[in-house]
C-alpha positions as CSV (number, residue, x, y, z in Angstrom):
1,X,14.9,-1.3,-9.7
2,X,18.5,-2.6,-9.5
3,X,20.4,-3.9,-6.6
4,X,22.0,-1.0,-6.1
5,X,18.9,0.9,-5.5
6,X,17.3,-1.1,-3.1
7,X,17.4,-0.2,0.6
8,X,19.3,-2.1,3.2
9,X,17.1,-5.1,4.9
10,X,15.9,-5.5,8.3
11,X,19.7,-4.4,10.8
12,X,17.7,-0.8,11.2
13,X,14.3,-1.7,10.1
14,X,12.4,-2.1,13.0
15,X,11.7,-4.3,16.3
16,X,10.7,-7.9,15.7
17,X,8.4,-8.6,18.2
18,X,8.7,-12.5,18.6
19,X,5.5,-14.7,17.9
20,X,5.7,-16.8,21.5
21,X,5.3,-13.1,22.9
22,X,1.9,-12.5,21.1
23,X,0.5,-15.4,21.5
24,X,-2.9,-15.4,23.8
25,X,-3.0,-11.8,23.1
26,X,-5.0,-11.4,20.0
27,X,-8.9,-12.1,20.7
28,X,-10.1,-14.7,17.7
29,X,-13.4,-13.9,18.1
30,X,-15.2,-13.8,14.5
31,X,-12.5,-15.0,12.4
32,X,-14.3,-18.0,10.4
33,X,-17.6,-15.5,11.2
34,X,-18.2,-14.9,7.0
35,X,-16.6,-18.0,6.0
36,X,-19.7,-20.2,5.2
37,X,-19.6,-23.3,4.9
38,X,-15.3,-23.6,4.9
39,X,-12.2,-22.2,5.6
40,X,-11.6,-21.6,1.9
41,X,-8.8,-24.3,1.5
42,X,-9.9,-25.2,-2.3
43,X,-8.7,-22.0,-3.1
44,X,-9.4,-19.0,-0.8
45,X,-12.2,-16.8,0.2
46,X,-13.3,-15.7,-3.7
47,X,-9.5,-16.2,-4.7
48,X,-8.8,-17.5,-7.9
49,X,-7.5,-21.0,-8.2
50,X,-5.7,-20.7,-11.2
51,X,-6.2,-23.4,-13.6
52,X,-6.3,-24.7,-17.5
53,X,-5.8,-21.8,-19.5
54,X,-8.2,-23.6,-22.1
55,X,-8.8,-22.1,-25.7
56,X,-9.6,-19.3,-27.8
57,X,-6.6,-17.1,-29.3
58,X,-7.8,-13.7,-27.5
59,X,-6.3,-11.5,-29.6
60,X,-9.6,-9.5,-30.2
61,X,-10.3,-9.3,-26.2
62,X,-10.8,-5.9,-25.2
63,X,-9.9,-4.7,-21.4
64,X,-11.4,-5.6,-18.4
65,X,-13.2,-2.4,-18.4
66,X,-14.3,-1.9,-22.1
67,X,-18.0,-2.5,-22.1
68,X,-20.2,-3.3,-25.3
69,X,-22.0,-0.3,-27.3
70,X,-25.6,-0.6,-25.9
71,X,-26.5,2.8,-24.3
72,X,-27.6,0.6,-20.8
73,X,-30.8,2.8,-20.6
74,X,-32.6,1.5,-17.5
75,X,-36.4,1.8,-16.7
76,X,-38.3,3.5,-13.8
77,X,-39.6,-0.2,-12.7
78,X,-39.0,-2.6,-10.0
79,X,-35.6,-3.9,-10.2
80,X,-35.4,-7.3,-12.3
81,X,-38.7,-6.7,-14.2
82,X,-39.8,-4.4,-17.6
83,X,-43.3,-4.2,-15.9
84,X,-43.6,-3.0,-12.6
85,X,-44.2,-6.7,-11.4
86,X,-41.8,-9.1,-10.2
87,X,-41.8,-12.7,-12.9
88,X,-43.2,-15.6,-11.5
89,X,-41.2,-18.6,-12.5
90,X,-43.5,-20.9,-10.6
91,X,-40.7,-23.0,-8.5
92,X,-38.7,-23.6,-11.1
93,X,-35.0,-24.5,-10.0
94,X,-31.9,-22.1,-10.7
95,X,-28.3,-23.6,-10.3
96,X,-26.0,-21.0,-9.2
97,X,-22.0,-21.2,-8.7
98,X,-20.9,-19.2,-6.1
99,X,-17.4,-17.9,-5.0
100,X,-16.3,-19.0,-1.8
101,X,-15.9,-17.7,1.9
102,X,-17.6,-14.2,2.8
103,X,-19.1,-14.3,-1.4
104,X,-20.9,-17.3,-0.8
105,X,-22.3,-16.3,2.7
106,X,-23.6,-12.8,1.4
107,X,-25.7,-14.1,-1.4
108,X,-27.2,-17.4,0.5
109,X,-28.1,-14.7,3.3
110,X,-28.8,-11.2,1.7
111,X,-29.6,-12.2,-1.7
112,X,-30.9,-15.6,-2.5
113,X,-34.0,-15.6,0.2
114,X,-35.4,-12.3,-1.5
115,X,-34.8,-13.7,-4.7
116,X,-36.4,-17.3,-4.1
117,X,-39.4,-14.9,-2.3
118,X,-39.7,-12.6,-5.2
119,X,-39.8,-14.6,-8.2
120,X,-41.3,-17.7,-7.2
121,X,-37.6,-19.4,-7.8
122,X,-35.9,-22.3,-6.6
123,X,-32.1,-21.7,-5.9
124,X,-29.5,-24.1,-5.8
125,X,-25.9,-23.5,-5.0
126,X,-22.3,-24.6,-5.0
127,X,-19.3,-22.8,-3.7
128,X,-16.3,-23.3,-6.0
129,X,-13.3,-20.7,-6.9
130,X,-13.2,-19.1,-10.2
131,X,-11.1,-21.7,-12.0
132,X,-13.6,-25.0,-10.7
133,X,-16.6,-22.4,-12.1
134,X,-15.1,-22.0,-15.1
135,X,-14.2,-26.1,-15.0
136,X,-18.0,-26.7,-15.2
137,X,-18.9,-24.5,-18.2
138,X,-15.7,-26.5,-20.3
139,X,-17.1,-29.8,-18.8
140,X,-20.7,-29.3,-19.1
141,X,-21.1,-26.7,-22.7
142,X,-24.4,-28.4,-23.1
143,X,-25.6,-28.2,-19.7
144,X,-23.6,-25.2,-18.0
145,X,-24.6,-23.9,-14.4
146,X,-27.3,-21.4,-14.5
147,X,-25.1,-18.5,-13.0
148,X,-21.7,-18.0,-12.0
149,X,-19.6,-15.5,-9.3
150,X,-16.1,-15.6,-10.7
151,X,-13.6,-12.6,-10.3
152,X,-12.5,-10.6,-13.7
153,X,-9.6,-13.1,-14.7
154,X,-12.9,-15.9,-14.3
155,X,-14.7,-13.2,-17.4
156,X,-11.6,-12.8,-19.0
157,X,-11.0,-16.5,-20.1
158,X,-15.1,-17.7,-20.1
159,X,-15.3,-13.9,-22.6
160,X,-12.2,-15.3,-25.2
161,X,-14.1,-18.6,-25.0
162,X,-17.3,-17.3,-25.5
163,X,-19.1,-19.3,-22.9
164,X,-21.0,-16.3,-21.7
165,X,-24.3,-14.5,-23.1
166,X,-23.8,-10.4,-22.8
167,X,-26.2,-9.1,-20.6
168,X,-26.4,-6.1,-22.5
169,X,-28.4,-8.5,-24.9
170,X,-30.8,-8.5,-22.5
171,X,-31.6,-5.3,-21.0
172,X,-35.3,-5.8,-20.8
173,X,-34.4,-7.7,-18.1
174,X,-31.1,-6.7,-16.7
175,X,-32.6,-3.1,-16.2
176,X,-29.8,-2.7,-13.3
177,X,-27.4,-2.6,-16.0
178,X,-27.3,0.9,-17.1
179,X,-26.8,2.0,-13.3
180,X,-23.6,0.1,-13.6
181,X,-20.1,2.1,-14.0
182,X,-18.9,1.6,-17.7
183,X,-15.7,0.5,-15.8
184,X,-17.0,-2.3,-14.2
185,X,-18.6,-4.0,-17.1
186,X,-16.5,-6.2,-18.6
187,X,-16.0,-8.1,-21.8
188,X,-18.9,-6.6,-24.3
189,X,-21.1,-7.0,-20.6
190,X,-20.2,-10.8,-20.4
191,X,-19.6,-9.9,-16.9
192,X,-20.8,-7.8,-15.0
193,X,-18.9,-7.0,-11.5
194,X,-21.2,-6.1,-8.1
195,X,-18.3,-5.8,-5.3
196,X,-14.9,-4.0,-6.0
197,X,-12.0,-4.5,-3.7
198,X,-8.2,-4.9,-3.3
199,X,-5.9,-7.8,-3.3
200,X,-3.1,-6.8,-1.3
201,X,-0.7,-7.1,1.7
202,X,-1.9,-7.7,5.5
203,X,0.2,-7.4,8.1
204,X,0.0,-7.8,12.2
205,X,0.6,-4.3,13.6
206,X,2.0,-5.7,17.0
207,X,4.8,-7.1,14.7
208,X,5.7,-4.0,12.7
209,X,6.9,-0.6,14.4
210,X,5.1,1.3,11.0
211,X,2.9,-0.2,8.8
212,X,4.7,-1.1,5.1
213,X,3.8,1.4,1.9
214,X,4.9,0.0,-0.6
215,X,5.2,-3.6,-2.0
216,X,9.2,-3.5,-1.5
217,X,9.1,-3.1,2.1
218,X,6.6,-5.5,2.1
219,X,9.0,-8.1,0.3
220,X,12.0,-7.6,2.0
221,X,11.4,-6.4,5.7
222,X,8.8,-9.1,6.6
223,X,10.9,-11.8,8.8
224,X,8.0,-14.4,8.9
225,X,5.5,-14.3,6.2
226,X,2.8,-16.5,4.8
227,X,3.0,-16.8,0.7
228,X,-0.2,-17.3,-1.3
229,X,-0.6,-20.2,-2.7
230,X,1.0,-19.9,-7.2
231,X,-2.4,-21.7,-7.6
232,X,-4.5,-18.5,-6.4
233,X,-4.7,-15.7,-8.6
234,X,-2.6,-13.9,-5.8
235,X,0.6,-16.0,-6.9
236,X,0.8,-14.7,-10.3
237,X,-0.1,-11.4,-9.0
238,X,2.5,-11.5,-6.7
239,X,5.2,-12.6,-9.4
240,X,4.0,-9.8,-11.5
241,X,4.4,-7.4,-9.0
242,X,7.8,-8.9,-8.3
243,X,8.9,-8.3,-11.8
244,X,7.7,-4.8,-11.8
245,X,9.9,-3.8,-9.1
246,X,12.8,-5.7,-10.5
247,X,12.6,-4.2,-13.8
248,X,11.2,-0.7,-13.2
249,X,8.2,-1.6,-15.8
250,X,4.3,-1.9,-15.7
251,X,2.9,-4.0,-13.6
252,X,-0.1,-4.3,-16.2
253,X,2.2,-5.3,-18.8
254,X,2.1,-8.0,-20.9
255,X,5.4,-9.0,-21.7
256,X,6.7,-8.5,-18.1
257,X,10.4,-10.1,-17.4
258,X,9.3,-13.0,-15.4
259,X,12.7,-14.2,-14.8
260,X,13.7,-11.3,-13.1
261,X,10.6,-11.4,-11.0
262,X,11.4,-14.9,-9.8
263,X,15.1,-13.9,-9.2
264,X,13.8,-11.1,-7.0
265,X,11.5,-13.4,-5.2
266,X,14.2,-15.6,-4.3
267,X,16.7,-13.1,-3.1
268,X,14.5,-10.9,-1.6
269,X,11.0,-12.6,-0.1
270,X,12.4,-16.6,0.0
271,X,14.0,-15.4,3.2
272,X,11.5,-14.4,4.9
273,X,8.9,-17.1,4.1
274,X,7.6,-19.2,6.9
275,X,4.8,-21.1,5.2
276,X,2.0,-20.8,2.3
277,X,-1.2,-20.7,3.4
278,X,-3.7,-23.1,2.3
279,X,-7.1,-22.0,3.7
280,X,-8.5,-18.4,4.7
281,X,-9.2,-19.0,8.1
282,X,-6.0,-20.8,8.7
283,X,-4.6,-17.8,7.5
284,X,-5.9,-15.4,9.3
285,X,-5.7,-17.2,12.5
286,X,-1.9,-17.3,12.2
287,X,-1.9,-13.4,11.1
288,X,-3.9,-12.7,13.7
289,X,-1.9,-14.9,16.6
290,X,1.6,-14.0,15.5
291,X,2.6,-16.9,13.9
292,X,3.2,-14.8,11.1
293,X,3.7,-11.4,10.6
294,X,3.0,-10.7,6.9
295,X,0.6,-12.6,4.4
296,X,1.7,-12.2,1.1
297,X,-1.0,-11.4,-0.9
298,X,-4.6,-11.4,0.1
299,X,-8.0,-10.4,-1.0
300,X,-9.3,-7.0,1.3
301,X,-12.8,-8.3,2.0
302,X,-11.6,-11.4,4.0
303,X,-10.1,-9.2,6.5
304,X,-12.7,-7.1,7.5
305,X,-14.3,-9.3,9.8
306,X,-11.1,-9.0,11.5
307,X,-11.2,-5.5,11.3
308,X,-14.5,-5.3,12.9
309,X,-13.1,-7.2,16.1
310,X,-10.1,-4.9,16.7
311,X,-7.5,-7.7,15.4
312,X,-4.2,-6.0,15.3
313,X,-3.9,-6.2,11.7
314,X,-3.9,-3.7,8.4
315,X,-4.2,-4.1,4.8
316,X,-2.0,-2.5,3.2
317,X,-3.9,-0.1,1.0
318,X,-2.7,0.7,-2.5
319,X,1.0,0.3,-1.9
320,X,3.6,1.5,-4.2
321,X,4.0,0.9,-7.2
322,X,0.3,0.1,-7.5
323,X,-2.6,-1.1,-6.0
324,X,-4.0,-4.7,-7.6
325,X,-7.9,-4.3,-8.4
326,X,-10.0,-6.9,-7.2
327,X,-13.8,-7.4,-8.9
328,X,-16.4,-10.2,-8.1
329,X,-18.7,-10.3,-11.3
330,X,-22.0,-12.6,-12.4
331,X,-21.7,-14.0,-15.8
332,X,-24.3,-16.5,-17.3
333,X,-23.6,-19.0,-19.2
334,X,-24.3,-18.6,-23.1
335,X,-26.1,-22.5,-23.0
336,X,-28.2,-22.3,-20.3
337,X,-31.8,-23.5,-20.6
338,X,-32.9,-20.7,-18.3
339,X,-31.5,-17.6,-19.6
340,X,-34.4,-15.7,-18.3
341,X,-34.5,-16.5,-14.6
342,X,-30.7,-16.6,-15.0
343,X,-30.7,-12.8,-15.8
344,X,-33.3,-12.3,-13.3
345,X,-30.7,-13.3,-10.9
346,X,-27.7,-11.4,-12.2
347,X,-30.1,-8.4,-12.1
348,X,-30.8,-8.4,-8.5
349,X,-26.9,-8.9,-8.0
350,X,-26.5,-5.7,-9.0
351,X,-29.5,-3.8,-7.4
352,X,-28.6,-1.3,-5.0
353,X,-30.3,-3.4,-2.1
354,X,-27.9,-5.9,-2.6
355,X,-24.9,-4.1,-3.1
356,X,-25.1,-1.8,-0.2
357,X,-26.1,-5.3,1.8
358,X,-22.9,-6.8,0.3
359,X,-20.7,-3.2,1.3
360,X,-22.0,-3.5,5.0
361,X,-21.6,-7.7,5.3
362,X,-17.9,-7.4,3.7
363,X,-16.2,-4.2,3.7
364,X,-16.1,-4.2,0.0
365,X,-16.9,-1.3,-2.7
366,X,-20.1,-0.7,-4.8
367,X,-20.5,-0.5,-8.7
368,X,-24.3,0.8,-9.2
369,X,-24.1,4.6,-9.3
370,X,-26.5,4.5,-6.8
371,X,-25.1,2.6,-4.2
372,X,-23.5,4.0,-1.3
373,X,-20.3,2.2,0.4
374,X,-21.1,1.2,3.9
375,X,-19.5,3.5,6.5
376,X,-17.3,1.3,8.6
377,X,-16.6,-0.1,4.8
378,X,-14.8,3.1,4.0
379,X,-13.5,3.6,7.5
380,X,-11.8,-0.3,6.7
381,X,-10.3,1.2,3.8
382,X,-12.3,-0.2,1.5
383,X,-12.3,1.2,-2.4
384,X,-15.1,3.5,-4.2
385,X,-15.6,3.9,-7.6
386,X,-13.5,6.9,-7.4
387,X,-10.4,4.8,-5.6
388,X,-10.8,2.1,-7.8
389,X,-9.1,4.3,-10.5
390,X,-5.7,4.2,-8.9
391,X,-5.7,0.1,-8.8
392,X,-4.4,-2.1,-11.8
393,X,-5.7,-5.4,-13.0
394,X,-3.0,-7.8,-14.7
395,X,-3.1,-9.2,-18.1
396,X,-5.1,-11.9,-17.1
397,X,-4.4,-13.5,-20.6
398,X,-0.4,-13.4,-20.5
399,X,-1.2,-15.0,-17.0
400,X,-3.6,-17.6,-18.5
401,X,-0.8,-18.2,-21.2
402,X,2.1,-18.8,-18.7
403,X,0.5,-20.4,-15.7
404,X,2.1,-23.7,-16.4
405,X,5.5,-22.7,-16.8
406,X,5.5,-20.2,-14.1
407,X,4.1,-22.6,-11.7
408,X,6.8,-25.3,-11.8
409,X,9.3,-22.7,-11.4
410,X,7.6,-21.2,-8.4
411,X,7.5,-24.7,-6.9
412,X,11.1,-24.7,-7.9
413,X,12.1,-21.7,-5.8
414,X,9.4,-21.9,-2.9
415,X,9.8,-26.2,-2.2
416,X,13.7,-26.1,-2.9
């Protein structure tokens, strides 16, 4: 879109309520409520810290939603097992990586006790954002964590790498597979995603007269917003978008005009940007106070605690141009010592059980055909299979391949 076609900013927009006035007004209650053990300030609640690009050409990669050519048959037994009986792995100890915030606290509550229970297992965790999961494969080939939660970008780079074993390799086990939507196995099954969301604008509805629909408004008619963070996934997603507008293109494009992306940025959000956030609760607590009217961009799921305490805030679902897909997957490692417990564990990840657990704990979508999305879920806004269709993922590798570059340029316009 060129200058001339943009719409005038802000004299006619809309009344700016001031933040002083707000203030006291919004009830907090629940805020950190899914947040675990943090506020999500090493990268966000499940946002992607983006990191070392690492290795591996990619030029064979197939889309986030190509899956490998096994038919995915499952079998008329007890979820994780090919014999009616649930394994006993006699206390052995599983290391799993989880993804932070709301992620974490859904498997350590709804998932992990059932598991330990079941199969005789003995679970370990650490919460760390995509890129620090992916950190400790590179790190540690030899002696990888058991399981990882990354989002799709996470598969994308572990996949071209080939630090991941295909679950589809291992069906016998993983009999949860074939109940899975084609679309949200990933990577010849190298990942496998259980939650689908939305990463997307949230604004405070006491601050705007009409809610924002498309990413434009968003940009340009905020007068106090919060910027993500370049090193969350959410920054490149947001420059991506930016260049989409500015050029009239794709935003799942991979030879976007960056430059005009950042140009737009900086004539058009730079403006309006207070502060970036650093953590998820800090971030919500100044959506949800007035501090800030806009945060610019942010993952669906962390706001529906807010949601469920009548916060006066709104995502801003599937805006124009497009809608930016959002998928928490479990991968395991290719070199792990434990591949069978370790698929054990991704199988119950994507049971129904846990999945409509998941839907009801975080507002989030389902991917097992047989899962249903939680009904105050779909009342938040939340996407279906169905939905999911009209959201884009990035090209994660062109991201992956710029980062660096992109990143001192944003700290160029943003810190300047």
């Amino acid at each position: 879109m060129t200058n001339e076609e943009r719409p005038t900013r802000k004299d006619s927009r809309r009344t700016f309520l001031k933040a002083a006035g707000l203030t006291g007004t919004v009830g907090l209650t629940g805020l950190a409520g899914c947040l675990g053990g943090g506020d999500g300030g090493d990268g966000g609640d499940g946002g992607v810290e983006v990191g070392d690009g690492g290795g591996g050409d990619g030029d064979s990669t197939p889309t986030p939603t190509e899956t490998s050519s096994g038919d995915g048959g499952s079998t008329e037994t007890d979820a994780g097992t090919d014999s009616g009986e649930a394994r006993d792995f006699g206390g052995e100890t599983l290391n799993v990586m989880l993804n932070v915030g709301s992620i974490s606290t859904v498997h350590q509550q709804e998932l992990i006790p059932r598991v330990e229970e079941k199969y005789n297992l003995n679970i370990n965790t650490e919460t760390a954002v995509t890129t620090q999961q992916l950190t400790q494969i590179q790190a540690n080939p030899d002696n990888p964590p058991d399981v990882i939660i990354p989002d799709v970008i996470g598969i994308e780079r572990a996949s071209r790498n080939e630090w991941l074993e295909p679950m589809s390799d291992h069906e016998d086990i993983v009999t949860n597979l074939g109940d899975i939507y084609d679309k949200f196995v990933h990577y010849d099954s190298t990942g496998v995603s259980w939650e689908i969301g939305e990463v997307l604008p949230v604004v405070n509805t006491n601050m705007w007269d009409e809610p924002p629909t498309s990413y434009e408004q968003v940009m340009t008619e905020s007068e106090s917003t919060s910027l993500v963070p370049f090193s969350w996934s959410g920054g490149p997603y947001l420059l991506l978008m930016a260049s989409a507008i500015a050029t009239g293109e794709d935003f799942s494009s991979s030879d976007l005009d960056v430059e005009a992306g950042f140009q737009y940025l900086e004539e058009n959000l730079k403006p309006n940007v207070s502060n970036s956030y650093q953590g998820v609760a800090s971030a919500k607590q100044q959506l949800a106070s007035g501090n800030v009217d806009t945060l610019n961009v942010f993952w669906d799921y962390m706001v529906f605690d807010m949601f469920q305490n009548d916060a006066p805030i709104t995502p801003v679902f599937r805006p124009d141009p497009v809608g930016i897909a959002f998928a928490e997957s479990v991968a395991v490692p290719r070199n792990t010592d434990k591949m069978e417990a370790a698929m054990t564990y991704a199988n119950e990840c994507l049971s129904v059980e846990f999945q409509e657990a998941a839907s009801a704990a975080m507002g989030c979508g389902v991917t097992n055909q047989n899962a249903t999305v939680a009904d105050q879920a779909l009342e938040f806004g939340a996407a279906t299979p169905d939905t999911f269709e009209d959201l884009a993922f990035p090209d994660f590798q062109y991201i992956w391949d710029n980062r660096d570059d992109w990143s001192q340029r944003w700290n160029e316009i943003f810190s300047g």
